[in-house]
LONU-762418 format. One record per residue (C-alpha): x negated, y negated, z. Coordinates in steps of 0.02 Angstrom, whole numbers, padded with zeros to 5 digits, always signed. Layout:
! LONU-762418
XYZ/...
This chain:
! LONU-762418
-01260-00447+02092/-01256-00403+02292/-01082-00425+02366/-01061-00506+02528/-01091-00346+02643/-01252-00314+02550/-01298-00508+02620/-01252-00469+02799/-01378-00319+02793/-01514-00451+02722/-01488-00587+02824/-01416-00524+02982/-01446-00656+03103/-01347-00782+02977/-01185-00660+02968/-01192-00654+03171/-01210-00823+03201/-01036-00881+03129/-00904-00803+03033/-00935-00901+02900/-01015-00833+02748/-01194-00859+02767/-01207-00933+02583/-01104-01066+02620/-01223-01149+02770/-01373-01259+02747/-01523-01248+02874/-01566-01409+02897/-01761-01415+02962/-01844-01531+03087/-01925-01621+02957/-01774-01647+02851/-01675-01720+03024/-01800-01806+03128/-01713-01673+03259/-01833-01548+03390/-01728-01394+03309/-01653-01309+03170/-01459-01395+03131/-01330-01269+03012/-01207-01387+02939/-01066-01298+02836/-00910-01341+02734/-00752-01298+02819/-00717-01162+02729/-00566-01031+02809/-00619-01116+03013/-00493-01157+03108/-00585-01293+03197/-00624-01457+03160/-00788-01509+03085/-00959-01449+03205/-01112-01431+03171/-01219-01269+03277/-01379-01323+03346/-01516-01195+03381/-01578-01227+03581/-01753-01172+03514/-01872-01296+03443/-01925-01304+03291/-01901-01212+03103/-01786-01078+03174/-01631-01020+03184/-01603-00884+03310/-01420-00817+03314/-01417-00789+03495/-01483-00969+03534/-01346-01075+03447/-01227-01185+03498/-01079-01279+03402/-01074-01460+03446/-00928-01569+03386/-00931-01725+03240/-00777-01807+03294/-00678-01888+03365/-00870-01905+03432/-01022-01790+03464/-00976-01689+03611/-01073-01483+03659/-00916-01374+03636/-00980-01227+03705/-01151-01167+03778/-01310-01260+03861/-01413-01397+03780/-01530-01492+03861/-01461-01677+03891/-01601-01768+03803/-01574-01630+03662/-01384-01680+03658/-01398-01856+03640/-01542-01842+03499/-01409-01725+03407/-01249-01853+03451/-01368-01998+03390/-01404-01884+03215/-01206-01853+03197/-01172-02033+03235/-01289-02078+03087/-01228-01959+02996/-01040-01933+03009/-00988-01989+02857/-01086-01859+02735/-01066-01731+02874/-00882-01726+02864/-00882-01751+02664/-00976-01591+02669/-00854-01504+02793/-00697-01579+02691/-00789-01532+02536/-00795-01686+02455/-00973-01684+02444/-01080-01537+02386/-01262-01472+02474/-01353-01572+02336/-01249-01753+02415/-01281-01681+02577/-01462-01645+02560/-01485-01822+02461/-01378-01936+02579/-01435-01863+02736/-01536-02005+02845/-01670-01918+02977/-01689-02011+03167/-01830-02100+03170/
């Protein structure tokens, strides 16, 4: 069994992104979110900060560490730190909106990546 160090060396770009473990965040495709770009969603875990999701600026199935930004679930959607495109912004804020409620089970851990994944509804 690999302990958490021996994941940071595997998956680099997940242990940079955040300081949260990288087992404990779900990359949530465009497919899967009806988003442009890659979405990590995580529980709350030891964060001081209330519940965010990070949004990768690049399109597509990616997730590039040094291309993320964290954008707010409430009191509303709202780009905490970093550049996003304003048409990219409000298709995220329209995702949360739809979303909220599973998104913060998630990050309160009521709800567990199999709710997440099954409750999830993608923009159409």
């Amino acid at each position: 069994m690999s302990g958490f160090g021996e994941e940071q060396a595997r998956y680099p770009e997940a242990a940079a992104a955040s300081t949260e473990a990288p087992f404990e965040m779900a990359n949530l495709y465009p497919r899967s979110t009806g988003l442009p770009m890659t979405v990590w969603v995580s529980p709350r875990g030891g964060a001081r900060h209330d519940a965010r999701v990070k949004v990768c600026r690049v399109h597509g199935n990616r997730m590039s560490p040094d291309e993320l930004v964290p954008v707010s679930i409430r009191p509303e959607p709202r780009l905490i730190e970093g550049d996003l495109p304003p048409e990219d912004l409000a298709a995220v804020s329209a995702w949360i909106r739809l979303n909220e409620e599973i998104l913060l089970a998630y990050w309160d851990g009521s709800a567990d990546t199999t709710d997440l994944i099954r409750d999830l509804r993608p923009l159409r």
